[in-house]
N, C-alpha and C positions, 0 to 999 in steps of 0.2 A: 488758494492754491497750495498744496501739499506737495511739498519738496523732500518729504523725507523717504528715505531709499525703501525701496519696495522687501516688502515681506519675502522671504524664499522657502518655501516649501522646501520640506526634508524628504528627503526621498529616500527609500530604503532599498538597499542591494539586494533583489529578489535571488531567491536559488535557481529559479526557471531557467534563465540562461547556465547556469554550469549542470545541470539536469539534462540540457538538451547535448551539452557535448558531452556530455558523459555517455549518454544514449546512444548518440549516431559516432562514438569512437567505438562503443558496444558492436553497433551494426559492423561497423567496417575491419575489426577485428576478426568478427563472425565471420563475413564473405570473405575474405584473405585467407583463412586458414587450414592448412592442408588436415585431413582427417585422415588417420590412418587406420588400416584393417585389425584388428584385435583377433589373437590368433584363440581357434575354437579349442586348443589343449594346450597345457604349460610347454614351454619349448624355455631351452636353452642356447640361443645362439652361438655359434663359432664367432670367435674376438678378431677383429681386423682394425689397426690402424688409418685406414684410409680413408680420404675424404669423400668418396663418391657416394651420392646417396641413393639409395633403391625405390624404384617407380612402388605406387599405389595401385597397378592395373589388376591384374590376374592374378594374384598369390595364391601357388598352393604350399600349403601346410604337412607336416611332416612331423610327427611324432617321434619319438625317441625305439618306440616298439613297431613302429614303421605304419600306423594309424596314418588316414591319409585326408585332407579335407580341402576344398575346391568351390567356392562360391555357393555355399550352401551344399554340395555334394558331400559325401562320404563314403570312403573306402571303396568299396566295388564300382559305383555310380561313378567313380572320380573321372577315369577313364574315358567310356562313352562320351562325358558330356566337353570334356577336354579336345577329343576328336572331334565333335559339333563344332566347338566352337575355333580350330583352326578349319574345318573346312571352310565358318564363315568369316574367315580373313584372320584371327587373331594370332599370331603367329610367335609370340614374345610368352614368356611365361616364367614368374618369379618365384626361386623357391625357397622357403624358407623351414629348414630342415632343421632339427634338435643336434647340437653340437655330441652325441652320444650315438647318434645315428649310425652305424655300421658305414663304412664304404661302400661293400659289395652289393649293399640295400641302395647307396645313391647312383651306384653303376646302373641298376638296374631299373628305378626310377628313370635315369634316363632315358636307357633305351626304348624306354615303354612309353617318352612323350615322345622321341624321333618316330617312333611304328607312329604315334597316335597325329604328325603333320606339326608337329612345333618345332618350329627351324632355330630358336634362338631360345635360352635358356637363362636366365638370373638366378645367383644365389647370395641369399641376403646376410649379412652378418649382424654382430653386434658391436659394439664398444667396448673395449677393455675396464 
């Protein structure tokens, strides 16, 4: 009879397991994270201290020279498709305009999505 203590295999710390958390922190980073719109011309935003943060929905875009862009739209099209899409319920719409922007240009931007059925208007800033 053989008394003497048993052999123990060495086993070695495979990487597969820190492989796989590494992967599925991958995933769940991926599906958690907000993706924001990339504006289709350089814009400069207006500086705001404040904490609120601006929705990801509708942005229209707003150049410095008063260039206009709208969910693939552009300039003349902006419009029309802006009034489509409040008659189909959307009724919010974010803007995010170039901090050189004339006033009289955002006046009237305005009143051009009030004719067009947007009842609520966002204007997005920057950070100092």
């Amino acid at each position: 009879m053989d008394f003497s203590a048993p052999r123990h295999r060495r086993t070695r710390d495979g990487a597969v397991p820190m492989i796989n958390i590494v992967f599925l922190l991958l995933i769940f980073f991926l599906l958690t994270a907000t993706l924001s719109t990339s504006a289709p011309f350089p814009l400069a935003l207006p500086e705001s201290r404040a904490e609120a943060r601006a929705e990801e929905e509708a942005v229209l875009f707003v150049a410095a020279d008063g260039r206009l862009a709208w969910m693939g739209h552009r300039d003349a099209a902006v419009y029309p498709a802006i009034a489509a899409a409040a008659a189909a319920g959307r009724g919010r719409i974010e803007i995010r305009a170039d901090r050189d922007l004339p006033g009289p240009e955002i006046a009237r931007i305005l009143a051009a999505l009030g004719s067009a059925g947007i009842a609520e208007v966002g204007l997005a800033v920057g950070r100092p």
